[in-house]
C-alpha positions as CSV (number, residue, x, y, z in Angstrom):
1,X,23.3,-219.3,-16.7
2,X,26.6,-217.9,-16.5
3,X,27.3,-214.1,-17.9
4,X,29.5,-214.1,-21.3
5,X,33.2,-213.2,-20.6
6,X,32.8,-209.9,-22.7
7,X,30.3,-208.9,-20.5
8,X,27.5,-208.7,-22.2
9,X,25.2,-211.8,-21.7
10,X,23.0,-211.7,-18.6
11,X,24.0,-212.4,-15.0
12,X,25.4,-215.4,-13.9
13,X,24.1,-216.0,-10.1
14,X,20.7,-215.4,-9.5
15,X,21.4,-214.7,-5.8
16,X,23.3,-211.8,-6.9
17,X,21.9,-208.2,-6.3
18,X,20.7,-206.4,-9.0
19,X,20.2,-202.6,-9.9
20,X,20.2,-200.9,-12.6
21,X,23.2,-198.5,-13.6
22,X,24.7,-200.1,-10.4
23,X,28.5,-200.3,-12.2
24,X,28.1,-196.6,-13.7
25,X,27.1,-195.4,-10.1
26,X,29.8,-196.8,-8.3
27,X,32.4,-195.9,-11.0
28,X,31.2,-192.1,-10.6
29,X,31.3,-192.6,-6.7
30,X,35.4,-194.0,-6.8
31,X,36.1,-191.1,-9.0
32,X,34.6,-189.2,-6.4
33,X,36.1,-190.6,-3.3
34,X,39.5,-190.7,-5.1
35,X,39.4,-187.1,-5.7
36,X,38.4,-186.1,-2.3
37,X,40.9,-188.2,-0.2
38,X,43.5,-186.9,-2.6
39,X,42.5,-183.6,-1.7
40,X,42.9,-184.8,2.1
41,X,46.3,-186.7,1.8
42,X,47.7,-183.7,-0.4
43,X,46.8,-181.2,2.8
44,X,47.2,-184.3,5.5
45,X,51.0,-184.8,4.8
46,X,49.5,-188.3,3.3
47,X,47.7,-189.0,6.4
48,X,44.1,-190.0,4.9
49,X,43.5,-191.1,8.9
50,X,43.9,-187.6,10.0
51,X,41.9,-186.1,7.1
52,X,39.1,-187.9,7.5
53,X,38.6,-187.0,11.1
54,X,38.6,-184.3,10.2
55,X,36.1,-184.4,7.8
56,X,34.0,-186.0,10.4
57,X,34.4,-183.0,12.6
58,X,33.9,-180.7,10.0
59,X,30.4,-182.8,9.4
60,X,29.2,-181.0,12.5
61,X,30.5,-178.0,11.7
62,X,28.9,-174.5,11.0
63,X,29.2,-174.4,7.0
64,X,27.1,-171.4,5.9
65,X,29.0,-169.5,8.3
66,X,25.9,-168.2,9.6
67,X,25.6,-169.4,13.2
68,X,22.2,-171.1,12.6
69,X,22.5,-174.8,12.6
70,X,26.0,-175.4,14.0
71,X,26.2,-178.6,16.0
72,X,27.8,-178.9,19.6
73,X,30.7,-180.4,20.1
74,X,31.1,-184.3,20.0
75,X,32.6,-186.5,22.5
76,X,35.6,-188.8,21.6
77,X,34.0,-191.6,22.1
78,X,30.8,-190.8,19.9
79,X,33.0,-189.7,17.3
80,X,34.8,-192.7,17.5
81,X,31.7,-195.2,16.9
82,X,30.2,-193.2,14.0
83,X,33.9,-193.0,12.2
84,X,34.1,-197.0,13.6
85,X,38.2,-196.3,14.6
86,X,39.2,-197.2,17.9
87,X,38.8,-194.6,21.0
88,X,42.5,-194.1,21.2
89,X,43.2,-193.2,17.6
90,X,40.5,-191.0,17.2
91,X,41.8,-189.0,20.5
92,X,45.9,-189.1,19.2
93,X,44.1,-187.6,16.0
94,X,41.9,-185.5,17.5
95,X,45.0,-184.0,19.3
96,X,47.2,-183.7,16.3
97,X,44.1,-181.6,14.5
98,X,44.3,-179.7,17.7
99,X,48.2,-178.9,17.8
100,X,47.8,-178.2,13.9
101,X,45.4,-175.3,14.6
102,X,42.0,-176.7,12.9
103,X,40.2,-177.8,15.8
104,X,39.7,-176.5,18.9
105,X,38.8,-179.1,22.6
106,X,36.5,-178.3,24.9
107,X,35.0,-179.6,28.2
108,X,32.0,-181.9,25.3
109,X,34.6,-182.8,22.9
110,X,36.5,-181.4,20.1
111,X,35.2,-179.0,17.6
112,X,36.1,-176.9,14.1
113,X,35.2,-173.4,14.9
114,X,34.3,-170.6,12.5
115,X,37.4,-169.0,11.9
116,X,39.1,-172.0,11.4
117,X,36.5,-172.9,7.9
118,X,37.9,-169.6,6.9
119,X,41.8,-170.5,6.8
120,X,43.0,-170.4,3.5
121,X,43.6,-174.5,3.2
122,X,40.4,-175.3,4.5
123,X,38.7,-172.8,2.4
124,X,40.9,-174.7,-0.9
125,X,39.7,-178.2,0.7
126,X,36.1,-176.8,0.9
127,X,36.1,-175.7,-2.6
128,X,37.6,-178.5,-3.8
129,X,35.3,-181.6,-2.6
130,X,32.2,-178.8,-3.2
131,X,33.4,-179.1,-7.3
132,X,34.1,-182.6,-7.2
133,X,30.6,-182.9,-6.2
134,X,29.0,-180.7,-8.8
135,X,31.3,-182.5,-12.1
136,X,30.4,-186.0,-10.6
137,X,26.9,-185.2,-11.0
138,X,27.8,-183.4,-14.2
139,X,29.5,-186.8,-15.5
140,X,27.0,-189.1,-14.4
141,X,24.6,-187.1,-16.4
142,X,26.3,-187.2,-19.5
143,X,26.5,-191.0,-19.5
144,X,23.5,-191.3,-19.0
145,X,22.7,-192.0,-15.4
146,X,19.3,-191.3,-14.4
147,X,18.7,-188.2,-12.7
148,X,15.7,-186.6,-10.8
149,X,13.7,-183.3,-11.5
150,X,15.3,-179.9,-10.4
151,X,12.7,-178.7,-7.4
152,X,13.3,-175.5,-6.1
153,X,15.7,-172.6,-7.7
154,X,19.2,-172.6,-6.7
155,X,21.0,-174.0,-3.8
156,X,23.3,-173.2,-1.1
157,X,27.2,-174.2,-0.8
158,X,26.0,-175.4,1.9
159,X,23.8,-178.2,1.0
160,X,26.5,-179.3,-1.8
161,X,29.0,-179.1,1.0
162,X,26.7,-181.2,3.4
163,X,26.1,-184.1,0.6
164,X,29.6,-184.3,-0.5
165,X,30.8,-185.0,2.9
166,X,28.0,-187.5,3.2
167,X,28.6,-189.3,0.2
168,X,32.6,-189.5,1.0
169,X,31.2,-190.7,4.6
170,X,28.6,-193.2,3.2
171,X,30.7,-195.2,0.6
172,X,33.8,-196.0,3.3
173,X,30.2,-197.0,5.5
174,X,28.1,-199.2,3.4
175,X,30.1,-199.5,-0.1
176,X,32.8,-201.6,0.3
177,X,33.1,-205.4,1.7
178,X,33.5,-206.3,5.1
179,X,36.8,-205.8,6.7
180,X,37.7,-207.6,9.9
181,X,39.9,-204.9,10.9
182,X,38.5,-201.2,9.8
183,X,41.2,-199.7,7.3
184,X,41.1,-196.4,5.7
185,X,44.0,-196.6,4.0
186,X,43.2,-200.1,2.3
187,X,40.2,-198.8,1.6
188,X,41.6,-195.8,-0.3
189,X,43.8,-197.8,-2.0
190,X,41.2,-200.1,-3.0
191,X,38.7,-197.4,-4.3
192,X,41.5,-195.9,-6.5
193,X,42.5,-198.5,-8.0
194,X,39.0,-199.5,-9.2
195,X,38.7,-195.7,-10.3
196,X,42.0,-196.2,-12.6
197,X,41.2,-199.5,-14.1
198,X,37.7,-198.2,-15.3
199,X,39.5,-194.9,-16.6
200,X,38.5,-196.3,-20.1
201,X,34.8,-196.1,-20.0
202,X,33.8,-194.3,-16.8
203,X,33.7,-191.0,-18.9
204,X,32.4,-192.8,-22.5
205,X,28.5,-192.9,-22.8
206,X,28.2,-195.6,-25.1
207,X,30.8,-197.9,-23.3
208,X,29.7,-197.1,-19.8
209,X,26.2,-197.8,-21.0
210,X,27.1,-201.1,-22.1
211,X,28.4,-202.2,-18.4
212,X,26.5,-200.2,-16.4
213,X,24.9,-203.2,-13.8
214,X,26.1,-205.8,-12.1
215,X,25.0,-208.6,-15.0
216,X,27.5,-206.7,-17.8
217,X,30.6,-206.8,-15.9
218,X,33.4,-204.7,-18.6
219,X,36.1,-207.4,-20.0
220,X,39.6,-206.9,-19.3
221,X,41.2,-205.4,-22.6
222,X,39.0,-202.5,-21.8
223,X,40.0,-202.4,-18.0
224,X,43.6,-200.2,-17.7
225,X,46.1,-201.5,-15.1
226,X,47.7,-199.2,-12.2
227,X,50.9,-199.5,-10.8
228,X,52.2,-198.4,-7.3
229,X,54.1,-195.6,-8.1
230,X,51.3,-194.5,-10.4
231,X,48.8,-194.7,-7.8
232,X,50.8,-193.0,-5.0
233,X,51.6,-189.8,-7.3
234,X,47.9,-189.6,-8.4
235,X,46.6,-189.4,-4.5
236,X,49.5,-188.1,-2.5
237,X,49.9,-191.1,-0.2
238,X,52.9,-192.3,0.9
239,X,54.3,-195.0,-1.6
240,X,54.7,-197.5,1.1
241,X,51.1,-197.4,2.4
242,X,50.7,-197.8,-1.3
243,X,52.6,-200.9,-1.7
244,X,52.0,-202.2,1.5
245,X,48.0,-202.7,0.8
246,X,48.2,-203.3,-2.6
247,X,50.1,-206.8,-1.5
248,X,47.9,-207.3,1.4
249,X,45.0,-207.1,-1.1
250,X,46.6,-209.6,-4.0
251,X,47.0,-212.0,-0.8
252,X,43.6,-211.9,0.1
253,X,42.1,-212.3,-3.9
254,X,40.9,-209.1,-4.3
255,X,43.6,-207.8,-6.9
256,X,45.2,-209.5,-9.5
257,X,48.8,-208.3,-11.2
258,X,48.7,-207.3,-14.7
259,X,51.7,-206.5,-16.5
260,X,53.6,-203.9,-14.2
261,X,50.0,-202.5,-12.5
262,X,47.3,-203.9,-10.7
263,X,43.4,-204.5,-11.6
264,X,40.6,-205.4,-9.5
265,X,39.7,-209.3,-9.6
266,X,37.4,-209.9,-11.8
267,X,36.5,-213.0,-9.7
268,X,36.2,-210.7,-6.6
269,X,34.0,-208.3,-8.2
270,X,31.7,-210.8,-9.5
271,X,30.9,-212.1,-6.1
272,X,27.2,-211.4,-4.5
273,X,28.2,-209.3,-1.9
274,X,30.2,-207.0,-4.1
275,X,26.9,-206.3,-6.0
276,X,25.5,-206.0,-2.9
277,X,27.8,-203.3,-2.4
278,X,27.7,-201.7,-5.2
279,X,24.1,-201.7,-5.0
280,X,24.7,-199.9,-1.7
281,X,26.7,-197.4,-3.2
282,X,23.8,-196.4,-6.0
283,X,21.4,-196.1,-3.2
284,X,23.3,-193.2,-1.7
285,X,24.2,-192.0,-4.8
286,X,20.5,-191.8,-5.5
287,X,19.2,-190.3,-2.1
288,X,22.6,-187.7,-2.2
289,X,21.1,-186.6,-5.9
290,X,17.7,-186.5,-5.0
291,X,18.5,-184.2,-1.9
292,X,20.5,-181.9,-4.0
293,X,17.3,-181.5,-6.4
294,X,14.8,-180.9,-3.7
295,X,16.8,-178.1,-2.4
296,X,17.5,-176.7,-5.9
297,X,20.7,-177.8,-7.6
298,X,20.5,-177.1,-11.4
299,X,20.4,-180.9,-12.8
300,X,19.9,-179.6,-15.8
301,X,22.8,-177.3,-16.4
302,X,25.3,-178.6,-13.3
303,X,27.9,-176.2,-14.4
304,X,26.6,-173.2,-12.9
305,X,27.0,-174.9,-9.2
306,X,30.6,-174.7,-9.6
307,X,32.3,-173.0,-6.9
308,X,35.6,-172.0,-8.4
309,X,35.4,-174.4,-11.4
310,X,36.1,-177.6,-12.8
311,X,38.7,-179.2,-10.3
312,X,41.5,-181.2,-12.2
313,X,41.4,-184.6,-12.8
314,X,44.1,-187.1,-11.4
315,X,45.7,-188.9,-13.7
316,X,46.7,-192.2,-12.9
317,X,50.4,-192.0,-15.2
């Protein structure tokens, strides 16, 4: 039986993947992502490749600032494989982190050392992603998403740290469709443009309620378009990286034009693999949440995690 256009009769394909609040999780996951690469690109001179390397290498870094628990080194070729970017990018980006005074080479590989989490940028980029964190769990709850029992009483930086780097990590893994070429950049791209077009409901209990799964997919009046320009000012990439993927993605179906902006295929989002996906993306989301309880973050009353505040929202005008 096929789902009704407005999106609320039941799922069409019964091959396709279901789980509940599937939709709302991954719209609070691209708002998520969007924000953090943005915080990347803006300190990254619009490199996202760069800034998620780094991120990567600050993954094995020693967070609480403690000396307990910092990792060794890694090699260029395992940090290649677990970012899945060739050998010799990683290494020219591994370099250029080097040159720019944020990571440091030795004989097992490149690191982050201590004194480098405490440079004023990196302490802005720490506090930034650590917020984003702590208001997407904030905005899940208040539409309604289901959360898990606080356990514990209070929780490090640390561990916020730790699962927003994770989560970042985890939806570029297992959250968005085969590629046959890995692309960062396209997936950016991609992610922030599904964050703008669901602008009008990811915030709004009662609309994100009603297309929260996979079988209620959200009809188009309600679904805002983004144009390039728009998209480039709201994450601080170049406009021609921008552009560029944009068209690559209308050629391959997974964008459709709409007036002067862009939306997501509706015909591409309703196909068995991207419910797949998106169920993906909820299971992190879910096992990211639960790991925050267990080690004590304040489900109940999110706001006093903050680390500096509320970060700003990106507007997509």
């Amino acid at each position: 039986m096929k789902h009704a256009r407005d999106g609320t009769g039941p799922a069409e394909d019964p091959h396709t993947p279901h789980r509940p609040y599937a939709r709302i999780a991954v719209r609070g996951v691209a708002e998520f992502v969007t924000h953090f690469c943005a915080a990347l690109t803006r300190r990254f001179e619009g490199d996202i490749d760069l800034g998620l390397i780094f991120v990567h290498l600050l993954r094995r870094a020693d967070l609480s600032g403690t000396g307990a628990g910092a990792m060794a080194p890694t090699s260029i070729s395992a940090l290649a494989r677990s970012a899945g970017r060739p050998f010799e990018t990683v290494r020219r980006l591994c370099k250029k982190l080097v040159a720019m005074g944020l990571a440091e080479q030795s004989s097992a590989g490149p690191f982050i050392p201590a004194h480098v989490l405490d440079q004023p940028m990196v302490q802005e980029l720490r506090q930034e992603y650590h917020d984003n964190l702590v208001k997407t769990v904030s905005d899940l709850a208040r539409v309604g998403y289901p959360m898990p029992e606080a356990r514990g009483d209070g929780i490090s930086g640390e561990a916020i740290e730790r699962a927003a780097i994770d989560l970042l990590l985890h939806a570029f893994e297992f959250g968005l469709p085969a590629q046959p070429t890995p692309n960062w950049q396209r997936a950016f791209v991609y992610i922030a443009v599904m964050a703008a077009n669901a602008r009008r409901y990811t915030f709004d209990p009662e609309l994100s309620g009603r297309y929260k799964d996979a079988a209620t997919p959200p009809p188009d009046h309600l679904r805002t378009p983004v144009g390039a320009s728009a998209l480039a000012r709201a994450t601080a990439a170049p406009y021609s990286t921008v552009r560029r993927n944009l068209q690559s993605m209308i050629a391959d179906g997974i964008l459709v034009r709409a007036g002067h902006g862009y939306l997501i295929s509706m015909e591409w989002m309703q196909r068995p693999e991207l419910a797949a996906a998106g169920a993906a993306v909820a299971a992190q989301l879910d096992r990211a949440i639960r790991g925050l309880a267990q080690a004590g973050f304040p489900i109940s009353a999110p706001e006093t995690a903050y680390w500096r505040g509320p970060p700003r929202m990106i507007a997509f005008t």
